[in-house]
C-alpha positions in Angstrom: 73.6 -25.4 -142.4 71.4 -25.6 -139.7 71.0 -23.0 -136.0 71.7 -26.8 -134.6 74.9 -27.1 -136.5 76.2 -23.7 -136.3 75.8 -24.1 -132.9 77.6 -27.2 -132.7 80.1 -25.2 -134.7 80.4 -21.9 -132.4 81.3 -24.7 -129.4 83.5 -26.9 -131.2 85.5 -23.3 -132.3 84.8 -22.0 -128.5 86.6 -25.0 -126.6 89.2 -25.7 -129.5 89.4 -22.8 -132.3 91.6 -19.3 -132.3 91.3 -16.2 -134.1 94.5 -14.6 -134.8 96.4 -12.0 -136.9 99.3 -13.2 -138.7 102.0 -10.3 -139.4 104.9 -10.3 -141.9 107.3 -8.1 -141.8 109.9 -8.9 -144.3 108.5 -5.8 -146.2 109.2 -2.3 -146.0 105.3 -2.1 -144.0 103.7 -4.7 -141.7 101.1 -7.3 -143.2 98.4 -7.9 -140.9 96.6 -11.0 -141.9 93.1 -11.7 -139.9 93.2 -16.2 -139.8 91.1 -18.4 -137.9 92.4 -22.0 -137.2 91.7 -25.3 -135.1 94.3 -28.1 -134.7 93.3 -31.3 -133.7 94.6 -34.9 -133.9 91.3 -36.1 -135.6 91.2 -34.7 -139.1 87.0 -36.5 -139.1 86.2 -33.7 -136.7 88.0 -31.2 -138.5 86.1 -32.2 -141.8 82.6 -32.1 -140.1 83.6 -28.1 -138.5 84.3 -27.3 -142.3 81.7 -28.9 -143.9 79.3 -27.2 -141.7 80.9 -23.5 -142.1 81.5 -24.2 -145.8 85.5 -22.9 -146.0 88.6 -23.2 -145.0 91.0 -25.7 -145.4 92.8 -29.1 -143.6 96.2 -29.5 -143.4 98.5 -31.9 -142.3 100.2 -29.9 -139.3 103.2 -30.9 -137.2 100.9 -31.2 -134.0 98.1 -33.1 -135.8 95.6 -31.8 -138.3 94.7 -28.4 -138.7 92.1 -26.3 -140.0 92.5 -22.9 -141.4 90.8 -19.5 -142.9 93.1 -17.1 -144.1 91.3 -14.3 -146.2 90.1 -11.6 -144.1 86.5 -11.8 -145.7 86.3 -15.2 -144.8 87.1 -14.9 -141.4 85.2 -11.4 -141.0 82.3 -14.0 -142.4 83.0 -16.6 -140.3 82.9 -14.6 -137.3 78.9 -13.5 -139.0 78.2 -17.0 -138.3 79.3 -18.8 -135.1 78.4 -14.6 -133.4 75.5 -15.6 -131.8 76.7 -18.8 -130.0 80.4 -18.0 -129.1 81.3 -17.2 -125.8 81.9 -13.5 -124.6 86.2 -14.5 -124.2 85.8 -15.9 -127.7 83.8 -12.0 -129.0 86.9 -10.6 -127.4 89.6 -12.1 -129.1 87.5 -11.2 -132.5 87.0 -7.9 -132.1 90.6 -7.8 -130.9 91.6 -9.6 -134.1 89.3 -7.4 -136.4 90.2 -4.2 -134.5 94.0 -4.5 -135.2 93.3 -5.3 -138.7 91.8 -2.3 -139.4 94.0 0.2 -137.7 97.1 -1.0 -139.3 94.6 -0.8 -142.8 93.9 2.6 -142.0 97.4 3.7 -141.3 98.7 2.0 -144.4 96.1 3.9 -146.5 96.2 6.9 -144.7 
């Protein structure tokens, strides 16, 4: 992967991409799941985004095609990547994402 395509990347995740936590709480504690994910109607675009990142997968979702990370290193790693190219609201919502993850770690383990 190239600066030019990571670049490419960081927008294309930017304008269209989301970095989440997903909670279950059927259990007696709270899992807190760091994802990243991109749903689009054009799987093509999709495909390149992965390619260039190198994970994830592409799913057939009820809205279109999506794209998603799910292990927290992946994400944490994915977030290494695109850093230096995504926008200051998109920094927010990771460290928001990442910051959440840890506290409920820490209180589970603690």
């Amino acid at each position: 992967m190239t600066n030019e395509e990571l670049a490419w990347a960081a927008g294309f995740f930017d304008g269209e991409g989301c970095f989440t936590n997903s909670h279950d709480r059927r259990r007696s504690y709270v899992v807190c799941r760091p994802t990243a994910c991109i749903t689009q109607k054009d799987c093509q675009i999709l495909g390149k985004f992965a390619r260039i990142v190198g994970m994830g997968k592409i799913y057939l979702h009820m809205s279109g095609w999506q794209w998603t990370l799910a292990r927290w290193a992946d994400v944490e790693w994915l977030m290494c990547l695109l850093w230096p190219w995504l926008s200051i609201v998109k920094r927010e919502q990771a460290t928001r994402v990442m910051a959440e993850f840890y506290a409920l770690q820490d209180r589970r383990l603690g």
